[in-house]
N, C-alpha and C positions, 0 to 999 in steps of 0.2 A: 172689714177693713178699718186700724185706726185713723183716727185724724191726722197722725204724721205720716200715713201712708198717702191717704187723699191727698193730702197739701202738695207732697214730691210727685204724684203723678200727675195732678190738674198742673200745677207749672213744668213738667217737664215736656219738651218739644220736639226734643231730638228722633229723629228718625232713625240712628243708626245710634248701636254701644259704640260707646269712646275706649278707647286702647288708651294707658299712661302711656306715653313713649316721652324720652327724654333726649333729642338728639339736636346736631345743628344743622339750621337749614341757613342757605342762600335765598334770599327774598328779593325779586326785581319789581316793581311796582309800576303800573300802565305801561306797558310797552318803554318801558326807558333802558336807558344801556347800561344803567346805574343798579347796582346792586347793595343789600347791604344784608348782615349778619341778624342772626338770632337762634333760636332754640324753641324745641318744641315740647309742647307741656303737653298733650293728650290730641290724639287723632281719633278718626272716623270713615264711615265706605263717604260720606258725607262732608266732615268738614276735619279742619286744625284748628287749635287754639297756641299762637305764637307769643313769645316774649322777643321784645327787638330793642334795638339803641334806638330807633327813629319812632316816628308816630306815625300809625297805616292811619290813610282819610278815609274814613266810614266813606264805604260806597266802590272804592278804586279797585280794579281790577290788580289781580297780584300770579305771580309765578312763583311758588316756592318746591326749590328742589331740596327734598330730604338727603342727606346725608349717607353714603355709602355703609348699611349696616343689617347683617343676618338680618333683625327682627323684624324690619317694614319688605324686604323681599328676597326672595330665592335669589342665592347666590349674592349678594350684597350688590346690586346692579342700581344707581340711584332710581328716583322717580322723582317724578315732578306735578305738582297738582296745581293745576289752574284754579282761579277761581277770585271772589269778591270779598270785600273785608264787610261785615255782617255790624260788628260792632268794634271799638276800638275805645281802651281806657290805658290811662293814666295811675301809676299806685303811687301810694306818699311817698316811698321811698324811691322813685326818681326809674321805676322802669315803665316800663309800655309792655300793652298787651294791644294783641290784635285775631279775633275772631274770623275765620275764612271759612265761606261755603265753596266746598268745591263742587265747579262746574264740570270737569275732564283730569283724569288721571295719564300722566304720558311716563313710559319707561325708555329710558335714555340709553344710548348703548356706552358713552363714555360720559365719565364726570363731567355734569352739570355743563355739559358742553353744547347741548342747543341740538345736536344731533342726534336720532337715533329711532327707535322703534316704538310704534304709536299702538299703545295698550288702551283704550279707552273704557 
């Protein structure tokens, strides 16, 4: 094994392969009625890595429902993954990122509508 092989495996932590997926999710943040916009930069059975207009609080419980599309599920049906912001950064040029481990996967029967059918 070389040394760039050791170095990527001793830091790497992930439990699950990450998927690029590039789509827009709805992000509700601790239980509030307040939602807000972003995009998703790569998922997992495990977690998201988000881009947003706001800044997630390392620690806060989040809701983000993925975007109605073929490639995260049969039939384009949204889903919604629960779950805590792990890390969250700031880039120079003025966006946010937000790291989420997810705790529960829920499939929704109508867009991002709070209703529907519990896949976990």
């Amino acid at each position: 094994m070389g040394s760039d092989t050791a170095a990527a495996w001793l830091t790497e932590r992930r439990s699950y392969g990450r998927l690029p997926l590039r789509v827009f999710v709805s992000i509700q943040c601790g239980g509030s009625a307040d939602h807000t916009g972003g995009f998703c930069r790569d998922i997992s059975k495990g977690g998201i890595y988000l881009f947003t207009d706001v800044h997630l609080q390392q620690g806060s419980e989040v809701e983000v429902c993925i975007a109605q599309s073929p490639e995260v599920c049969d039939a384009g049906k949204p889903v919604v993954a629960q779950g805590r912001v792990t890390r969250s950064e700031r880039y120079m040029d003025g966006r946010k990122g937000a790291a989420v481990e997810i705790s529960r996967w829920v499939r929704l029967t109508h867009a991002c509508d709070g209703g529907g059918d519990d896949d976990r």
